[in-house]
N, C-alpha and C positions, 0 to 999 in steps of 0.2 A: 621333740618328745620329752626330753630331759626338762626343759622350761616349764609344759605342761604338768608331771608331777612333784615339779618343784612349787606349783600355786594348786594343788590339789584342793588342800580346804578351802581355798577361795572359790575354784570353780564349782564343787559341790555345795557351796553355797548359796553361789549366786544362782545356781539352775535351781536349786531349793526355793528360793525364794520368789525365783520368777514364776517355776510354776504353779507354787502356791496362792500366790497374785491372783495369775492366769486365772486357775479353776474357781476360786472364790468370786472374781468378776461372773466367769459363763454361771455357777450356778446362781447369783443375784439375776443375771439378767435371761436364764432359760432354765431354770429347774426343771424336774422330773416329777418330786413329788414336792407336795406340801411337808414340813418340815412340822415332828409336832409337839417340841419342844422350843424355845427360844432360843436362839442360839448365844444370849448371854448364858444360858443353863448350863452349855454342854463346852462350851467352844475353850472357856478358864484350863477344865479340867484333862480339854486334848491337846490344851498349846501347851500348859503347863508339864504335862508329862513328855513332851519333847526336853524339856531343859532338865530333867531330873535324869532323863534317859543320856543324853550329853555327855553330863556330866559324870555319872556313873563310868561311860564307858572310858571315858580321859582318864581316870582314876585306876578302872581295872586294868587296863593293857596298854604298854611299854609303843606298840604298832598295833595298827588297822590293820583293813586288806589288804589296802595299797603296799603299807610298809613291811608287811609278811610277802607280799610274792617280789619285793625288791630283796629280801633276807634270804628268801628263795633262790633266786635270781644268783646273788653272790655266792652260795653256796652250791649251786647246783643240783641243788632240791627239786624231786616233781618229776613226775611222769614226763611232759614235753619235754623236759632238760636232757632226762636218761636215753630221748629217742633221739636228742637232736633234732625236732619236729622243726621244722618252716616258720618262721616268726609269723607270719600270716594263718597258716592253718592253727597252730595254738591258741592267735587272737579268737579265731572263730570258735575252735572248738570250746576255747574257756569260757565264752560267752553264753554257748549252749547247757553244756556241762555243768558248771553254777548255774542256769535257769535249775536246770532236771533237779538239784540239790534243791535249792530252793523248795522245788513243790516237794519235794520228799519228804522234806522237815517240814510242811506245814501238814500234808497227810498224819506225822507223825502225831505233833500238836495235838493232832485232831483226835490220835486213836489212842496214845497212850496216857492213862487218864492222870499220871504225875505233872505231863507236860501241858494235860490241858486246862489244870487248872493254873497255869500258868498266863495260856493261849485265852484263854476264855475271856479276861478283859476286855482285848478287843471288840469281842462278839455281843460286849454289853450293851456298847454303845444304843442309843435307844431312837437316834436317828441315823442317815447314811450320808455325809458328805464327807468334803477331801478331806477334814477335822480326823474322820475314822481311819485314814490309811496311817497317819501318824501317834497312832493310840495304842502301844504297847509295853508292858509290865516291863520294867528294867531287869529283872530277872529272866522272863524271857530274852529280851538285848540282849544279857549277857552270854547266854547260852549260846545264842544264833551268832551272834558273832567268835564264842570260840569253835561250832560249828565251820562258818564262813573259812577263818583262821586255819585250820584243817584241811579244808578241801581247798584252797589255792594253797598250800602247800605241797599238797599230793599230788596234784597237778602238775605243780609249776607254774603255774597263769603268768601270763605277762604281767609286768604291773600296770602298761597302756589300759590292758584289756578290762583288768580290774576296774580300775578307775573307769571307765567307759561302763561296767556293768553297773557299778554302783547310783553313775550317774541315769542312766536308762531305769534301771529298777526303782530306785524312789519319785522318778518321773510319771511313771506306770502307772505305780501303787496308787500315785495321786491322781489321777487321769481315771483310773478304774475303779476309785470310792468315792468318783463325782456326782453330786448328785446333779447330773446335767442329761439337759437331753438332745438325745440324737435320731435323724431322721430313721426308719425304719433298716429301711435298702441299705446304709452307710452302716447301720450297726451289725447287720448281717454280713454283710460284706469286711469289715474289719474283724468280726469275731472268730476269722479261719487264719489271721495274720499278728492278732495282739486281743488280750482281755480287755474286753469294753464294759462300761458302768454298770449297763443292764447283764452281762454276762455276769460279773464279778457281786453284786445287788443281789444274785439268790444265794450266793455263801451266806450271805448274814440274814438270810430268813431265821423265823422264830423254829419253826419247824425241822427238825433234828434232821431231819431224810435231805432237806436243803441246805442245811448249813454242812452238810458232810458233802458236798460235791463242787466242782468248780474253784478248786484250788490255786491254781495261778494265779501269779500275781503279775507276769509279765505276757509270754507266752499261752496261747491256748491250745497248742499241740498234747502236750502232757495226759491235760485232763481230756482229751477225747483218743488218745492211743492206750489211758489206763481205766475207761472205763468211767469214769468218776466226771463228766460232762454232765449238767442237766440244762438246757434249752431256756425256760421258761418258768416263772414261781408258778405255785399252781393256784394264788391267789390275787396273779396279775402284781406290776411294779406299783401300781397306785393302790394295791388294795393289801398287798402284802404287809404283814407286823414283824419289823425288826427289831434285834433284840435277844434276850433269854428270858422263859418264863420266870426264872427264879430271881433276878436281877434288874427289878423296875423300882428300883428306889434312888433314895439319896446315895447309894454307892455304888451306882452307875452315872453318877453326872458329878461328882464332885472329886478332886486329887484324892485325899485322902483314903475315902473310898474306892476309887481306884486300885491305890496300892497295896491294901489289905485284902481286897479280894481272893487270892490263892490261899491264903489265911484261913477262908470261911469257910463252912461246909454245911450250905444251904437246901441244895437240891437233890431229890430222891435219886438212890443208887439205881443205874439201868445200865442194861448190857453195852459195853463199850464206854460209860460212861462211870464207873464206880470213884469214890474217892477213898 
């Protein structure tokens, strides 16, 4: 166990990378949609915001997840600590627990409008592949992970368990912003046990009432216990437009644009959505 978070960033790596591989393979060789940008357009500005994000956070914090619920851990920090819970039921229930978090803070993202103009880069993107699960405002990163930082402390989380979340959830993300496709019966049948492409595909509809639902990123228990499930885009996966009406320029496909976007203040003020 010890050996294991002692090559943390390695193995977060390598599962990064492989999965990355992986989905960029399937969606070459089984797409979903037609893609309608070129992906020399869009692809610069979503790999590059990974290393800006990186970096950033190396810079901001002393420790990760990992290394806050080992801090934890030595001080006896955290809900399981103070129960003395079963090293096993903690692994589970931290698992679950950072899911529930997880969608709470992207509900949030969504509803409060400081945070969504933070969030909202994401949702520029103007195509949907695995490129898009890695596409977020380093100020957002930061936020979310002093979020993260917080709740495995309050918990207590294992650090196994951490590290096992970390690895699974950017797994996910990657997995559920593919643009791949899956037989019908298999996507139905997964979408009661894990967010699948076509489930996760009408968050980033253009359409406000779609991009407000289906918030998991790992899990799809959440969004059909809180109401916030939608089934289907209402203008079908191949015919649907993703995106933001206000954000089909050069500062949705390019770095720099990217990271000035929470900056701007493009689009008309609407209930839920003020800036």
């Amino acid at each position: 166990m010890t050996d294991l978070l002692n090559h943390e960033s390695a193995i977060r790596l390598s599962c990064f990378l492989a999965v990355l591989l992986a989905m960029m393979l399937w969606e070459w060789r089984r797409p979903r949609r037609s893609l309608g940008l070129p992906r020399a357009r869009r692809w610069p500005a979503n790999l590059g915001i990974v290393v800006v994000d990186s970096a950033v956070l190396r810079l901001a914090f002393p420790v990760l997840a990992v290394g806050a619920a080992q801090v934890a851990a030595a001080n006896a920090w955290g809900l399981f600590h103070w129960l003395n819970a079963p090293f096993e039921l903690a692994c589970i229930a931290s698992l679950l627990l950072l899911d529930l978090a997880i969608y709470a803070q992207h509900v949030a993202f969504h509803q409060v409008p400081a945070l969504w103009r933070l969030h909202r880069m994401h949702h520029t993107d103007l195509d949907f592949d695995v490129t898009t699960a890695l596409r977020f405002h380093p100020l957002e990163i930061l936020l979310s992970m002093s979020i993260k930082l917080a709740v495995v402390v309050l918990l207590g989380a294992p650090a196994v368990a951490v590290m096992l979340f970390e690895v699974i959830l950017n797994a996910t993300a990657m997995f559920n912003h593919g643009n791949v496709r899956l037989p019908p019966r298999l996507d139905r049948a997964l979408r009661w046990m894990l967010v699948t492409p076509d489930m996760h595909r009408v968050h980033h509809s253009i359409l406000p009432e779609e991009t407000d639902s289906n918030f998991g990123f790992n899990l799809p228990w959440w969004d059909r216990l809180f109401g916030t499930y939608r089934d289907q885009p209402r203008a079908g996966h191949t015919g649907m437009t993703i995106g933001l009406d206000y954000f089909r320029d050069w500062r949705a496909t390019r770095l720099y644009g990217l990271l000035i976007q929470p900056f701007l203040n493009p689009e008309p003020v609407s209930a839920g959505r003020q800036t």
